[in-house]
TORVEXGU-17540 format. One line per field, with one value per residue (C-alpha): residue number from 0; residue in one letter; chain; x, y, z. Coordinates in nm, 3 decimals, padded with zeros to 5 digits. Each point is the difference from the previous one (the first is absolute). Layout:
nr <- c(NUM:...)
rest <- c(A:...)
kette <- c(A:...)
c1 <- c(X:...)
c2 <- c(Y:...)
c3 <- c(Z:...)
END
This chain:
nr <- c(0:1:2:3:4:5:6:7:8:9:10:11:12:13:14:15:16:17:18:19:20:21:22:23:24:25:26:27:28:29:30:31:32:33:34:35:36:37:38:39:40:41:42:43:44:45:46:47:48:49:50:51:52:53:54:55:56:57:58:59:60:61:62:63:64:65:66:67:68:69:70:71:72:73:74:75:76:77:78:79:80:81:82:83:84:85:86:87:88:89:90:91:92:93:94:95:96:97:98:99:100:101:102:103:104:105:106:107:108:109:110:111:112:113:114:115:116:117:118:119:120:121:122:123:124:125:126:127:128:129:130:131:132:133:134:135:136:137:138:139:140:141:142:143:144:145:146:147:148:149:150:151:152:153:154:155:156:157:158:159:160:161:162:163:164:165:166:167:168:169:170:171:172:173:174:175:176:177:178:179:180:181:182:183:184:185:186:187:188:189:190:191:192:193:194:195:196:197:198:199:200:201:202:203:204:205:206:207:208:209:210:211:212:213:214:215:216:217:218:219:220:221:222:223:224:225:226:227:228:229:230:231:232:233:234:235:236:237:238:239:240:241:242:243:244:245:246:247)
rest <- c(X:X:X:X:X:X:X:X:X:X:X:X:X:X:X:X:X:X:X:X:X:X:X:X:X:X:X:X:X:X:X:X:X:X:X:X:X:X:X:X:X:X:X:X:X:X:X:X:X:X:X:X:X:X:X:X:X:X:X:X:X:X:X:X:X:X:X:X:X:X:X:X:X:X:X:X:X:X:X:X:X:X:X:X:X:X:X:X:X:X:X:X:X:X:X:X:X:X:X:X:X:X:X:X:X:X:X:X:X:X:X:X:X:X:X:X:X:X:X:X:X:X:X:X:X:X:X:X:X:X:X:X:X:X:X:X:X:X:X:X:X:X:X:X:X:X:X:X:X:X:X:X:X:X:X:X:X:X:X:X:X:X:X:X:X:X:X:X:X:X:X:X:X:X:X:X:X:X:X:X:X:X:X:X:X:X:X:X:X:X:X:X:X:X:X:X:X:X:X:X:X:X:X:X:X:X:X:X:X:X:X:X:X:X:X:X:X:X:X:X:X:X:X:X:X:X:X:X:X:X:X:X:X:X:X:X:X:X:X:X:X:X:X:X:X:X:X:X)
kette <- c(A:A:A:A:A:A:A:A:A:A:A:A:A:A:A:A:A:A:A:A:A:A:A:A:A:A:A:A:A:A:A:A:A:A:A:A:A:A:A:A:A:A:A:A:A:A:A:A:A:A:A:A:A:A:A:A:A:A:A:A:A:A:A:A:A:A:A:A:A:A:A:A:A:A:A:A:A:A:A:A:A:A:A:A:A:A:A:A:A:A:A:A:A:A:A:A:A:A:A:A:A:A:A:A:A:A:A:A:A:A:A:A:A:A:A:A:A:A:A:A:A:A:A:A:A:A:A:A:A:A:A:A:A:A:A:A:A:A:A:A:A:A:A:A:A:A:A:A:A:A:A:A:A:A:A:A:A:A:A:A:A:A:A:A:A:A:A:A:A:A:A:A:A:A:A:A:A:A:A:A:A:A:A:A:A:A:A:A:A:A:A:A:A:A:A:A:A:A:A:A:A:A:A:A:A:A:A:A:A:A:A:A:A:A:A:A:A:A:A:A:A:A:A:A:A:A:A:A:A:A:A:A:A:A:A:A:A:A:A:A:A:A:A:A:A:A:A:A)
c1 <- c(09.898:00.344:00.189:00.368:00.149:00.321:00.175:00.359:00.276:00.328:00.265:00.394:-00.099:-00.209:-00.390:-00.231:-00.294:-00.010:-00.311:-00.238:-00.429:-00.222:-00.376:-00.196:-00.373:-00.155:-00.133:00.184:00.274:00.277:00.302:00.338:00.186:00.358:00.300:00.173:00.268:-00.215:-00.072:-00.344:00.111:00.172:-00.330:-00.185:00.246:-00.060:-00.395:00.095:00.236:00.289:00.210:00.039:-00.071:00.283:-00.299:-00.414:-00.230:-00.233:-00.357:-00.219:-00.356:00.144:00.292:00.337:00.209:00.330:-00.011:-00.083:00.246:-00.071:-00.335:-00.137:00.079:-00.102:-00.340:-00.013:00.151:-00.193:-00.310:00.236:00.001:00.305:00.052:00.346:00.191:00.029:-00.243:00.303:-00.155:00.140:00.099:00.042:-00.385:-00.299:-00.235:-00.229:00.259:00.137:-00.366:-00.026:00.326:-00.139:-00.302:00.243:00.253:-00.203:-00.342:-00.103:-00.269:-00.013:00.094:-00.316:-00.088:00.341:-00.068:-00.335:00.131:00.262:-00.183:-00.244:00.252:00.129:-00.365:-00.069:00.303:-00.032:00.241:-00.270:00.124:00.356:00.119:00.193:00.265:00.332:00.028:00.240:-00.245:-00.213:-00.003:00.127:-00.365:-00.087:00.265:-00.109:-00.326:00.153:00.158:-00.312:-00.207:00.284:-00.010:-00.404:-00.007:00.043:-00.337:00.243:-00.128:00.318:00.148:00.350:00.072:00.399:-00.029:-00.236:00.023:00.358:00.122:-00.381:-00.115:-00.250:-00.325:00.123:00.076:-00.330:-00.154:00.173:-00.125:-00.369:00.057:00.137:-00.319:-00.213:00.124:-00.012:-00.363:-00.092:00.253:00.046:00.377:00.155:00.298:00.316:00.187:00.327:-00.012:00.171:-00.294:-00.097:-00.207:-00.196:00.002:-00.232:-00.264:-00.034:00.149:-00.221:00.268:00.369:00.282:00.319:00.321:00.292:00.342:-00.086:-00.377:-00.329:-00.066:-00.384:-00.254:-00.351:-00.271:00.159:-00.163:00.133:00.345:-00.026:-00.088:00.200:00.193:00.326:00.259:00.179:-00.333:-00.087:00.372:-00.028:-00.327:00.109:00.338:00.142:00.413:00.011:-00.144:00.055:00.030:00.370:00.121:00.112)
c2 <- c(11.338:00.129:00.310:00.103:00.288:00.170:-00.354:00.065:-00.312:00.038:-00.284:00.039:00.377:00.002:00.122:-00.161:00.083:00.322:00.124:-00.230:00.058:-00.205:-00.119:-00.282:-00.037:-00.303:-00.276:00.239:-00.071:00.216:-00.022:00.120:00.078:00.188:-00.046:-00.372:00.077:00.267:-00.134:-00.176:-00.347:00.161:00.125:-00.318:-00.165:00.287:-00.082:-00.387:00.083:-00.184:00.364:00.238:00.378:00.230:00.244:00.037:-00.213:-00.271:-00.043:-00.358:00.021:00.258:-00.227:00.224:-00.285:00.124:-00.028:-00.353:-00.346:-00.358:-00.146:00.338:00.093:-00.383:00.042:00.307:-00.169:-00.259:00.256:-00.028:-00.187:00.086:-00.028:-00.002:00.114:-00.373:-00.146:-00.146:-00.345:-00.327:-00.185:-00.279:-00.039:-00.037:00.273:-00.102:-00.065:00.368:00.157:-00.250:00.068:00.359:-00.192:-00.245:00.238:00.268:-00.202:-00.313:-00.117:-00.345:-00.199:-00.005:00.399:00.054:-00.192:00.176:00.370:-00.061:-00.166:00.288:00.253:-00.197:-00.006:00.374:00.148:-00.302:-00.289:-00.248:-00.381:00.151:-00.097:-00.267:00.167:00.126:00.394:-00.116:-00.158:00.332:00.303:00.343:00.124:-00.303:00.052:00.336:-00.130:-00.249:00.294:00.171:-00.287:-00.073:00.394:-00.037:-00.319:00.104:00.228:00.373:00.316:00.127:-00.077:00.096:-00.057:00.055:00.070:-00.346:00.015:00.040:-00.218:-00.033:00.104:00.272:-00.276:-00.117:00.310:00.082:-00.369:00.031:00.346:-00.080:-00.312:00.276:00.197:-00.313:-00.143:00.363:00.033:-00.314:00.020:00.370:-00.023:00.320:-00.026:00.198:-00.092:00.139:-00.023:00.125:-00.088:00.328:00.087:-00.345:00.039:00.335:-00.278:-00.132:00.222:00.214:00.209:00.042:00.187:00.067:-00.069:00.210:00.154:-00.238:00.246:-00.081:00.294:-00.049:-00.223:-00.048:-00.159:-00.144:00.205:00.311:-00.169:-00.008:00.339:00.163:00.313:-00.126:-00.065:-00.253:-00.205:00.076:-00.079:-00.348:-00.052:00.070:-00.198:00.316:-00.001:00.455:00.147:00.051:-00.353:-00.121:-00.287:-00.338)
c3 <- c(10.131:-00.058:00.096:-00.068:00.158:-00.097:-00.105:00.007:-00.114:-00.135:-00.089:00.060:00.040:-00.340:00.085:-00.170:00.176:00.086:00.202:-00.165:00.082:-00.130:00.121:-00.103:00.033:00.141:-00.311:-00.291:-00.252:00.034:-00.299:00.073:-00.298:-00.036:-00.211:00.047:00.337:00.093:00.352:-00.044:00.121:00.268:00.106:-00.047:00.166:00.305:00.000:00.071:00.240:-00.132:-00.032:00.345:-00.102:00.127:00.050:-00.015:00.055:-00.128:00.119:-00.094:00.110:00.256:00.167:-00.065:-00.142:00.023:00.379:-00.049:00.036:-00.006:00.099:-00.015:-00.339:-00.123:00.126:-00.216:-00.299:00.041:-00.169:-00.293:-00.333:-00.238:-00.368:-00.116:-00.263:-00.246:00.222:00.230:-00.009:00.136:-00.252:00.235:00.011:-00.163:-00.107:00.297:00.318:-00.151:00.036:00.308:00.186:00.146:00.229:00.083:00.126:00.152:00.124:00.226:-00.302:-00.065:-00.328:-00.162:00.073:-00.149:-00.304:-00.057:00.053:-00.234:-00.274:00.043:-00.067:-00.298:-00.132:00.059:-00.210:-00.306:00.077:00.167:-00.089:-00.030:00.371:-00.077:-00.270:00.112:-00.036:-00.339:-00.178:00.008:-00.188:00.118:00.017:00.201:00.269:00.028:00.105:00.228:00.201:-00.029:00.145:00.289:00.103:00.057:00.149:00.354:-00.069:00.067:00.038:-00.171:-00.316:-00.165:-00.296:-00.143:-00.351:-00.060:-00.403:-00.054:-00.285:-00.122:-00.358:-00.019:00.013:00.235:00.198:-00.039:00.058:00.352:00.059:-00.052:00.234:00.271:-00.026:-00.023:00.313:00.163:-00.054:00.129:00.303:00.101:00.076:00.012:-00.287:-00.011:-00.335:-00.170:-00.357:-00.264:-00.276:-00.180:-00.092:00.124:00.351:00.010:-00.159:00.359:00.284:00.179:00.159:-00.190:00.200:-00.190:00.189:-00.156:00.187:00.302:00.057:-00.097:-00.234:-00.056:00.132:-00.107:-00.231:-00.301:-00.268:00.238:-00.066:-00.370:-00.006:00.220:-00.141:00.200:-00.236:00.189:-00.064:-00.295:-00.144:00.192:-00.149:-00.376:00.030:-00.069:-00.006:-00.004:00.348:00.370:00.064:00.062:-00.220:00.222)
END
């Protein structure tokens, strides 16, 4: 579904990414972890198309998007749902026109379809009846769940998800996770996450590729991750301050 190839950006002359290759299967969940600066937004921010690579390339469902501008790239965007870091909701709005405000932006439906495929989506990740409250009146977990619902109410084929627990308490890190692979089963979006929550996140990724010095140094089923002999992962895995990994 996704294919990078030899990513290359650098900032002020700083490389960040530096030859990045990556490839993610159609309908899996693929986790992105690294140290914190170590160029995963970067590369999130690459898949959306919101950065331009200085080099490589970036396939979606075989359209290279890094050739792509304007009306072109939208239409492939427009495959995407996003989760971001905090949630990023609108405090301006209700729960519901927040969950809403996607279909009114990006489709011709009419007021009532709207108001059914965003109730639905407030039903299917636990906040039915909950429409009406202002995203202050709500718990951190529940604003998670908000973004969560707004990402899938345009029905995408791809989800990202920036870091979607930060700030959450380990319950609730894991009461967000087992909504992720809830709603994955019953939709078959193909996720790519970055997380920093380890050991949690091997509890739900199928595929895990470690981003360290600006590379993706190992790619592959999770339980392959945890027990790879590299010491760059394993020292990330442990929380380990003494190895080959370079403090920030």
């Amino acid at each position: 579904m996704i294919r990078v190839e030899n990513l290359r950006k650098s900032f002020g002359g700083q490389p960040v990414l530096k030859g990045v290759n990556l490839e993610v299967n159609r309908g899996e969940i693929m986790i992105v972890i690294g140290q914190s600066g170590g160029g995963k937004t970067v590369l999130l921010k690459h898949l959306l198309g919101l950065l331009r690579a200085d080099a490589g390339r970036i396939v979606v469902a075989g359209v290279d998007i890094t050739e792509l501008r304007g009306e072109a790239l939208d239409a492939v965007r427009r495959r995407y749902g996003v989760v971001f870091q905090g949630g990023a909701l609108f405090d301006s709005m209700s729960v519901f026109d927040n969950v809403a405000f996607p279909l009114r932006e990006r489709t011709a439906l009419g007021r009532a379809e709207i108001a059914e495929r965003a109730n639905a989506k407030l039903e299917q990740v636990g906040l039915g009846g909950m429409g009406e409250k202002n995203p202050a009146e709500i718990s951190g977990g529940m604003r998670k769940r908000v973004a969560i619902a707004r990402a899938l109410v345009t029905e995408p084929e791809i989800v990202f998800f920036d870091e979607p627990t930060t700030g959450l308490d380990p319950v609730l890190v894991n009461t967000i996770h087992g909504l992720i692979v809830d709603l994955h089963a019953k939709f078959a979006f193909t996720a790519v996450m970055v997380s920093h929550e380890i050991p949690e996140i091997f509890k739900i990724a199928q595929k895990v590729a470690m981003l360290y010095d600006g590379r993706i140094v190992e790619a592959g089923p999770a339980e392959a991750i945890q027990n790879s002999p590299n010491p760059v992962i394993q020292q990330f895995i442990r929380g380990d301050p003494e190895g080959p990994i370079h403090l920030r």
